[in-house]
C-alpha positions as CSV (number, residue, x, y, z in Angstrom):
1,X,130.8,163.3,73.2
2,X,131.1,161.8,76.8
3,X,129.2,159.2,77.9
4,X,127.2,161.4,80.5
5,X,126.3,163.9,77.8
6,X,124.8,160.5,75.8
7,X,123.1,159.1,78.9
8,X,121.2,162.9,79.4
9,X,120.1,163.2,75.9
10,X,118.8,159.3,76.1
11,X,117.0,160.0,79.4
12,X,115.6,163.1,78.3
13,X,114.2,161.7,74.6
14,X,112.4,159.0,77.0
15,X,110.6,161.6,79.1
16,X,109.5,163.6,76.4
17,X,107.8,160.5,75.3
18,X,106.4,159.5,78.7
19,X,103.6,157.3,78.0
20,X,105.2,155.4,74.8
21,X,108.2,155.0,77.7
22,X,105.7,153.8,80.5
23,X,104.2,151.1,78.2
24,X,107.4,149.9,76.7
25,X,108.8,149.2,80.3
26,X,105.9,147.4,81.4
27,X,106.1,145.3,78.9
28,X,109.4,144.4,80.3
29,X,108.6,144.7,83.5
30,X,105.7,141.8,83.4
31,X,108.3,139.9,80.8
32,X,111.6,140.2,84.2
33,X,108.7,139.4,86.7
34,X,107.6,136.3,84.6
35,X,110.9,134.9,84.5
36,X,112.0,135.3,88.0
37,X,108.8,134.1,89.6
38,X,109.0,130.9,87.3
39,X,112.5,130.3,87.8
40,X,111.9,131.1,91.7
41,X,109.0,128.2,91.7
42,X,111.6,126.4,90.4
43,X,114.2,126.7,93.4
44,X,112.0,126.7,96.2
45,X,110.3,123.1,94.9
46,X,114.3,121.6,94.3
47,X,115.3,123.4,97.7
48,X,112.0,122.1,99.7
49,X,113.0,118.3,98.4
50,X,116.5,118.7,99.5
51,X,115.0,119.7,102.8
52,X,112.9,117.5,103.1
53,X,115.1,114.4,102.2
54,X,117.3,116.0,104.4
55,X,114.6,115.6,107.3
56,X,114.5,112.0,106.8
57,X,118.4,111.7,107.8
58,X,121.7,113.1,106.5
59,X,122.4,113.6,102.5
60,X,125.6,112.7,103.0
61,X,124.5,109.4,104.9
62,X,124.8,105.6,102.8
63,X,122.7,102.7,104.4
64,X,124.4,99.0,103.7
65,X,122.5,95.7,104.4
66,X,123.8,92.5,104.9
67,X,123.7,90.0,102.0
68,X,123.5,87.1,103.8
69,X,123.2,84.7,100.6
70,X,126.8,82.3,100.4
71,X,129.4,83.9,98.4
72,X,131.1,83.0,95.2
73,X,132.7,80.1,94.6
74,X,134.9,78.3,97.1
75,X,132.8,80.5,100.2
76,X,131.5,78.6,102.6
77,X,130.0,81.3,105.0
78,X,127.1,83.7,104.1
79,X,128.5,87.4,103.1
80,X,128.3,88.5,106.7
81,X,128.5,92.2,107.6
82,X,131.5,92.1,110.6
83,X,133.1,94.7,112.4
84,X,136.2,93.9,110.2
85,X,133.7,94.9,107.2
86,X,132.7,98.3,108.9
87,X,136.4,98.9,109.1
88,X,136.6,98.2,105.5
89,X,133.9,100.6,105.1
90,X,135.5,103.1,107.1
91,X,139.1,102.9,104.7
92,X,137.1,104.1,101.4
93,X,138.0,107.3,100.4
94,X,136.1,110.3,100.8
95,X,134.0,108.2,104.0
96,X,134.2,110.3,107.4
97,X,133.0,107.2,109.6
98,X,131.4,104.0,109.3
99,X,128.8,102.8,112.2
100,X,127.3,99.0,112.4
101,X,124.0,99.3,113.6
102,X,122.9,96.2,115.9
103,X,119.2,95.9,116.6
104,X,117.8,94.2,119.6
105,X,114.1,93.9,120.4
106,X,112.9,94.8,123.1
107,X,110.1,95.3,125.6
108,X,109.4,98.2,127.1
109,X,107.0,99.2,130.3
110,X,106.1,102.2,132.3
111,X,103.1,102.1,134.1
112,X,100.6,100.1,132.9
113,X,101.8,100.6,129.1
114,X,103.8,98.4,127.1
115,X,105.2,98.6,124.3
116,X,107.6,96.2,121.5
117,X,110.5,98.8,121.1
118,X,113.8,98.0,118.8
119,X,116.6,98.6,120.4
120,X,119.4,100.2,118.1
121,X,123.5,100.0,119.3
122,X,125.3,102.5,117.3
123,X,129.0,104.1,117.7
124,X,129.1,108.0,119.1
125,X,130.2,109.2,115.4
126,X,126.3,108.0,114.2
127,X,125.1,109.7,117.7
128,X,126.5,112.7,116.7
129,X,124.0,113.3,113.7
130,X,120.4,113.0,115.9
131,X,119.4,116.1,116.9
132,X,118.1,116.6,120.7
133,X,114.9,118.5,122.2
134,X,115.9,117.6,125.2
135,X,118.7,115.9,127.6
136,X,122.0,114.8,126.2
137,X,123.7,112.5,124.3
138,X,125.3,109.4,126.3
139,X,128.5,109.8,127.8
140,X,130.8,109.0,125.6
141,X,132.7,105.3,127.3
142,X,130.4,104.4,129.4
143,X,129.2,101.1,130.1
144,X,126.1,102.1,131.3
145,X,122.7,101.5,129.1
146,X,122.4,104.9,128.5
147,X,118.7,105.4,125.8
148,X,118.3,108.2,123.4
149,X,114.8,108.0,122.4
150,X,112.9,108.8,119.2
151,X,110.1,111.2,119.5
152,X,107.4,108.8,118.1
153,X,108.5,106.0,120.4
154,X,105.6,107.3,122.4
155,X,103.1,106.1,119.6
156,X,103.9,102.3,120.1
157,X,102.7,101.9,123.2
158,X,99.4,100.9,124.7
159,X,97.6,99.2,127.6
160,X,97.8,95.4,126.8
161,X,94.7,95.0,129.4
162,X,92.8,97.8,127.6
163,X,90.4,96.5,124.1
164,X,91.1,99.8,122.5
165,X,94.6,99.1,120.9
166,X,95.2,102.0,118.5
167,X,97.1,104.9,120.1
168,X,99.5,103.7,117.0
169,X,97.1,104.9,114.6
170,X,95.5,107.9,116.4
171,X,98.0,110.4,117.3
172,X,95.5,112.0,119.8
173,X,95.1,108.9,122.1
174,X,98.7,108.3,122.5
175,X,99.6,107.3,126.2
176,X,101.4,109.8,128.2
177,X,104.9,108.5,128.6
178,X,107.4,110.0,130.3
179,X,111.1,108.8,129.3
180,X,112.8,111.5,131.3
181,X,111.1,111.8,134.9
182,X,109.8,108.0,135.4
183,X,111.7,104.5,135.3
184,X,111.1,102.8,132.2
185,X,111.5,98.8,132.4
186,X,113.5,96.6,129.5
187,X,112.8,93.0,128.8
188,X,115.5,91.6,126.4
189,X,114.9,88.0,126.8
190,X,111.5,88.6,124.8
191,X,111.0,84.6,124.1
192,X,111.3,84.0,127.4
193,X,108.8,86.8,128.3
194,X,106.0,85.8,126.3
195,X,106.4,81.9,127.1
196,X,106.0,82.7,130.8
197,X,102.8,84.7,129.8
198,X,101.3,81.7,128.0
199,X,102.4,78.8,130.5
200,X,105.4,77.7,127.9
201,X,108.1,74.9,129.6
202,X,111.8,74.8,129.4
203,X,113.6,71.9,127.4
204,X,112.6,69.0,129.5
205,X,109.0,69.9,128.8
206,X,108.2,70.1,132.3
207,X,109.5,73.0,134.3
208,X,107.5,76.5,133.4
209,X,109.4,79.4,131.8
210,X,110.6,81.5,134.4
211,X,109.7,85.6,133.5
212,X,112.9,87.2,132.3
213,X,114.9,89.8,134.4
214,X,113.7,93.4,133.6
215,X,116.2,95.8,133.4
216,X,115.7,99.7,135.0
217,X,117.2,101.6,132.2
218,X,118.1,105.7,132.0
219,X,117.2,107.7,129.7
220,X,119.6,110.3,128.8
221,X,118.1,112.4,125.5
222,X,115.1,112.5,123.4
223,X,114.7,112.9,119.8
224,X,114.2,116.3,118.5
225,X,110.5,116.4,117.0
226,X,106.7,115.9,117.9
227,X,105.2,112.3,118.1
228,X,104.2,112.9,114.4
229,X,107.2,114.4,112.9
230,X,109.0,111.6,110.8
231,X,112.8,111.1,110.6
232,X,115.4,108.2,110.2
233,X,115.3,108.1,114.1
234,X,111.8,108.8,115.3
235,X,110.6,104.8,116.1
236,X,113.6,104.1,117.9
237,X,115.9,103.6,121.0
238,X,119.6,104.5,120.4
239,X,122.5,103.3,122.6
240,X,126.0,102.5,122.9
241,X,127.1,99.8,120.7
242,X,129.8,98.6,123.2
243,X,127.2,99.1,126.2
244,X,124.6,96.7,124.3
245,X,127.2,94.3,123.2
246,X,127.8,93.8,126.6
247,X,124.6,93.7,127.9
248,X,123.2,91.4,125.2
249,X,126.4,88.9,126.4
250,X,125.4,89.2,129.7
251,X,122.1,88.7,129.8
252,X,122.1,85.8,127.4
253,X,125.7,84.4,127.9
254,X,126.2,81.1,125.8
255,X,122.7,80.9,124.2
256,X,121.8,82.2,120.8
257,X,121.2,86.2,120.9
258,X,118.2,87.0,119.0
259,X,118.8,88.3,115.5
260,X,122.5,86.8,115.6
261,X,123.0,84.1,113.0
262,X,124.1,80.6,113.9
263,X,126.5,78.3,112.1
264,X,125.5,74.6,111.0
265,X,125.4,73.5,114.4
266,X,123.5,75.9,115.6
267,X,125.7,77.3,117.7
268,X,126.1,81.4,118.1
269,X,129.1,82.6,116.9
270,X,131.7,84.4,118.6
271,X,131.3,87.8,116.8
272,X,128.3,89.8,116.5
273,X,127.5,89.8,112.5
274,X,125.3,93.3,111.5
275,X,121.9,93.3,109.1
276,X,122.9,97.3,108.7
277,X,125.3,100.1,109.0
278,X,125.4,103.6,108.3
279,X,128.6,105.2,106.4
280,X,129.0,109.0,106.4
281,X,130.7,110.4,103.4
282,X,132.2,114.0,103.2
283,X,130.4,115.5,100.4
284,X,126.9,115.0,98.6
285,X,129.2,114.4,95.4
286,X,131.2,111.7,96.6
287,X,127.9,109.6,98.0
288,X,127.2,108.0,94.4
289,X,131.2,106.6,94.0
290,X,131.4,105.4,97.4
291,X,127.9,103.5,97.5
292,X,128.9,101.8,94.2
293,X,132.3,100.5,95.9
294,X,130.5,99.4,98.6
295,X,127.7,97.7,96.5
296,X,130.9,95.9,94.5
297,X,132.1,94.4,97.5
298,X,128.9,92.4,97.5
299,X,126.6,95.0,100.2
300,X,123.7,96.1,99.3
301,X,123.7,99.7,99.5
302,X,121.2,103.0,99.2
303,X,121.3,107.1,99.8
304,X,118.5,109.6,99.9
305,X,120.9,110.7,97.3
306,X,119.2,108.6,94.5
307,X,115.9,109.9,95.2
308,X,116.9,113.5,95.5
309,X,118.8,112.8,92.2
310,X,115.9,111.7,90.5
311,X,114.1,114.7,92.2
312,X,116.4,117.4,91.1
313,X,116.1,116.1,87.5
314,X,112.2,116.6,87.5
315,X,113.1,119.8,88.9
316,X,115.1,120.7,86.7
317,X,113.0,120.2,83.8
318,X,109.9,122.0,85.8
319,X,112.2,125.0,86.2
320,X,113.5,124.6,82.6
321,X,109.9,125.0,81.4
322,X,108.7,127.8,84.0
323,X,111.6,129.6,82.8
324,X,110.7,128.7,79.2
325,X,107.3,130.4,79.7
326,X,108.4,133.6,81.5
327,X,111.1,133.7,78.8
328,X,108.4,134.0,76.3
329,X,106.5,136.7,77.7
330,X,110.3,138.7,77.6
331,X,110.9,138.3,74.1
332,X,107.5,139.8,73.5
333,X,109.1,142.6,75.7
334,X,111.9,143.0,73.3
335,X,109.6,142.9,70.6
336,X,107.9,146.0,72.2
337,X,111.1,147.9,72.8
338,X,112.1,147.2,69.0
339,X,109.1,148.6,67.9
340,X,109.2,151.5,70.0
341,X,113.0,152.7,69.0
342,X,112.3,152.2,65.5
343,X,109.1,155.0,66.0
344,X,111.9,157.0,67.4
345,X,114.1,156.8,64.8
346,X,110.9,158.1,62.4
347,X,109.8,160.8,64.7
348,X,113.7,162.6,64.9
349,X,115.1,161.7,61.7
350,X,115.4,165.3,60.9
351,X,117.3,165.8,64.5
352,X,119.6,162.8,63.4
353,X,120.5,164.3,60.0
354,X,121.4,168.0,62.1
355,X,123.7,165.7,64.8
356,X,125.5,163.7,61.4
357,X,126.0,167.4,59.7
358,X,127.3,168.6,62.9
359,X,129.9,165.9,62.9
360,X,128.5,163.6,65.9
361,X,130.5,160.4,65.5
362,X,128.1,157.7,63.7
363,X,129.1,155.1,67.0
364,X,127.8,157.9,69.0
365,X,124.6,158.0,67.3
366,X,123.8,154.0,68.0
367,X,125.3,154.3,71.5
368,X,122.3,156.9,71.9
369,X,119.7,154.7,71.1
370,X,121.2,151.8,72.5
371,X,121.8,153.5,75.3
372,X,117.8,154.5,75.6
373,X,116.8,150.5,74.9
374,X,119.1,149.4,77.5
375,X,117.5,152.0,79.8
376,X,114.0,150.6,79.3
377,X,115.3,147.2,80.3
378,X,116.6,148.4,83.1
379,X,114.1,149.8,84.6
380,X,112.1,147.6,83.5
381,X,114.2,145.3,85.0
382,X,114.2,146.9,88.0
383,X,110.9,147.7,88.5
384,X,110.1,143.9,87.6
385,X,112.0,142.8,90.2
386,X,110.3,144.7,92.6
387,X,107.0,143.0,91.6
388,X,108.5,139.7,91.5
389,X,109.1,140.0,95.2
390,X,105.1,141.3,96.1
391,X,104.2,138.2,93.8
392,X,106.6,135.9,95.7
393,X,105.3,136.8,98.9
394,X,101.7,136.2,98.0
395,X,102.5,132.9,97.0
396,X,104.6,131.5,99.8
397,X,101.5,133.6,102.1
398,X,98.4,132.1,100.7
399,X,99.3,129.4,98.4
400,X,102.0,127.3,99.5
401,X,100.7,126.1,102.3
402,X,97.2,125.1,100.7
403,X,98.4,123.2,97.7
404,X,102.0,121.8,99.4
405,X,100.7,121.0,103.2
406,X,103.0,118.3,103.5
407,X,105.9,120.6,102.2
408,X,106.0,123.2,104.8
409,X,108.5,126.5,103.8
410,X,108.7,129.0,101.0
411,X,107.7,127.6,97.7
412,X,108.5,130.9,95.9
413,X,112.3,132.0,96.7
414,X,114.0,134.4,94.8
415,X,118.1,134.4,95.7
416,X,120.2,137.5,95.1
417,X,121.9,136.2,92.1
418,X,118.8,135.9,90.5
419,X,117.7,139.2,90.9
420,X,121.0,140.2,89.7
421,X,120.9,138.2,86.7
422,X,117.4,139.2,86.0
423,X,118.8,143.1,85.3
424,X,121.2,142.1,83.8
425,X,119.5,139.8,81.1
426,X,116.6,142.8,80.8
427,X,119.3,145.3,79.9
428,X,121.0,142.6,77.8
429,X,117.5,142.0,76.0
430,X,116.9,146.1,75.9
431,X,120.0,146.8,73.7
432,X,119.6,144.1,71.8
433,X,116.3,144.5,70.7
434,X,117.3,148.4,70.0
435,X,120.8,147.1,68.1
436,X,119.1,146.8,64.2
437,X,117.0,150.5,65.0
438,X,120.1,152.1,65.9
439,X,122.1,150.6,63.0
440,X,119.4,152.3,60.8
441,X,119.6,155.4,62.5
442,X,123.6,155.2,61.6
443,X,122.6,154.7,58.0
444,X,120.4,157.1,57.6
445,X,121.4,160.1,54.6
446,X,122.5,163.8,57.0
447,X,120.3,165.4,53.3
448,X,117.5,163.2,53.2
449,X,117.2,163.3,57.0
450,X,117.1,167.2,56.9
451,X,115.0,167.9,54.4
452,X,112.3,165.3,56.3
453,X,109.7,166.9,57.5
């Protein structure tokens, strides 16, 4: 007998029994759909953490921090983070680029607001990862002061001769700032700034601090997001790393530059010496081995890659036991399908003692009912697919949003191997639950089944 021929006799033995059929496969059907939505809760949580780790700054991203405590044994200097150390950053395997980040703090003014802004040098590899809303990054060589700004830069300033200080705190009374279309003025000498505002004297105690030189300087992108969207670059001012360098030697020649360590004497060095820098790796997998090399070679070092790790896990073990639960409600499916095949197997024994007399192949016999179980978990399969999607869409439409605000994007997502896989494991669960009724219909006497009534 071909496999067509069993397939028509299995679909018809269903629809003669239409409402044992219908009752069987929704069983199965609320069994797939409990599964998949579970398991669907399950990716969109571990997806929306990825995202929104991934909002804070790159995955593949390493911060390192100066430990400035003395070395081992025989060291005389602190464990100073140099350019020579980026480089050796930059050698590690699997590490695209390594970028020193030197901070500079600054003061910034446009109007009559003012603001305490950190300045942030950076190489045009690190540049390359802050997305723009608007202008462009700056020109790669120049020597010019060139500012990328961070979207809540905005938020930091205020009138210093107005009593209500807290457009920091209220997003709605944030002054209106304009980095593209109006001169914004730097002080970088802030020492000298705010000992000229309070009557301070130079070293002879005597002559009055002049006010520093303020600096006119362009601004050549901003920072994708609103002024309350959070990311690794949203409070700051990005600029060339060789253009500050400069600028900071210029404007400060042989004195100390703020932030810059001194030795014994208290003289500057001749180096600049980093608190941070930023290493890009190539994959997500090779973050973990490369931040433990760097933290040997005495850096401290972290990645969003720990807390996502420790996310995923707790993920994993929420999807395990959605999955667990929708499981359930599927083997109480298969139960159903069990139970239904072995009424079939009561209700046409006398038709499967005429096939055995008329020399159907026993194998052909189970195939038949297997065949009919497998059928009921696919469409139940099927069917429960379907509803998964309806259910999913509720879900993301009226729920996600109220319980996950901070979370925006589809909680429920269902991916196509899942729906694949969902079929697949109902048809798997339909034959198997009809394997031990169609073993007894193979065993059953051709005399005995005839004489049945």
């Amino acid at each position: 007998m071909k496999f067509s021929d069993l397939l028509s006799m299995s679909v018809n033995n269903l629809r003669r029994r239409k409402m044992r059929t219908f009752l069987t496969v929704l069983g199965v059907l609320i069994g797939t759909a409990s599964i998949v939505v579970m398991v669907s809760l399950g990716i969109g949580f571990n997806e929306l953490t990825m995202e929104q780790y991934a909002s804070y700054g790159s995955l593949t991203e390493i911060t390192v921090y100066s430990n400035q405590s003395y070395g081992g044994e025989g060291k005389k200097e602190p464990n100073y983070m140099t350019d020579n150390v980026v480089a050796q950053f930059a050698g590690l395997d699997h590490v695209k680029s390594a970028s020193p980040l030197l901070q500079a703090d600054t003061i910034m003014s446009q109007g009559a607001y003012q603001g305490n802004i950190t300045v942030i040098g950076v190489t045009p590899e690190y540049m390359d990862n802050i997305s723009l809303k608007q202008g462009h990054l700056p020109e790669k060589g120049t020597k010019e002061l060139q500012m990328v700004v961070g979207n809540m830069v905005p938020r930091q300033f205020s009138n210093p001769k107005s009593r209500n200080q807290d457009y920091y705190d209220d997003p709605t009374k944030i002054p209106d700032i304009d980095f593209m279309n109006r001169p914004v003025f730097v002080v970088f000498d802030t020492d000298a700034y705010y000992q000229s505002q309070n009557g301070g004297t130079g070293e002879d105690g005597k002559t009055p601090v002049k006010p520093p030189k303020k600096y006119l300087l362009k601004t050549a992108g901003l920072v994708a997001g609103g002024v309350e969207d959070w990311s690794n670059y949203s409070y700051n001012v990005y600029v060339d790393l060789d253009a500050l360098k400069s600028q900071l030697k210029q404007i400060f020649k042989k004195k100390p530059i703020p932030n810059q360590p001194t030795n014994k004497k208290g003289k500057p060095y001749n180096y600049f010496i980093y608190d941070q820098a930023v290493v890009e790796v190539d994959d997500m997998a090779n973050v973990t081995a490369v931040q433990k090399a760097i933290t040997d070679m005495g850096y401290q070092a972290n990645s969003n890659m720990e807390w996502l790790e420790q996310s995923q896990k707790q993920a994993k073990m929420v999807q395990a036991l959605l999955g667990g639960i929708g499981t359930v409600s599927l083997f109480v499916a298969a139960i159903g399908i069990a139970n239904t095949m072995m009424m079939s197997i009561y209700e046409r024994t006398k038709e499967i003692g005429i096939l055995k007399v008329l020399g159907l192949d026993m194998n052909h016999i189970r195939d038949m009912f297997l065949i009919e179980s497998g059928f009921i978990g696919f469409l139940g399969g099927i069917t429960g697919i379907t509803f998964s999607y309806g259910v999913s869409f509720l879900i993301n439409r009226f729920l996600a949003g109220r319980f996950m605000p901070d979370m925006p994007g589809d909680l429920s997502r269902i991916p196509l191997w899942l729906s694949l896989a969902a079929v697949g494991f109902s048809v798997f669960v339909g034959m198997a639950a009809g394997f031990f009724p169609s073993l007894r219909a193979m065993k059953l006497s051709p005399l005995a089944a005839i004489r049945n009534e």
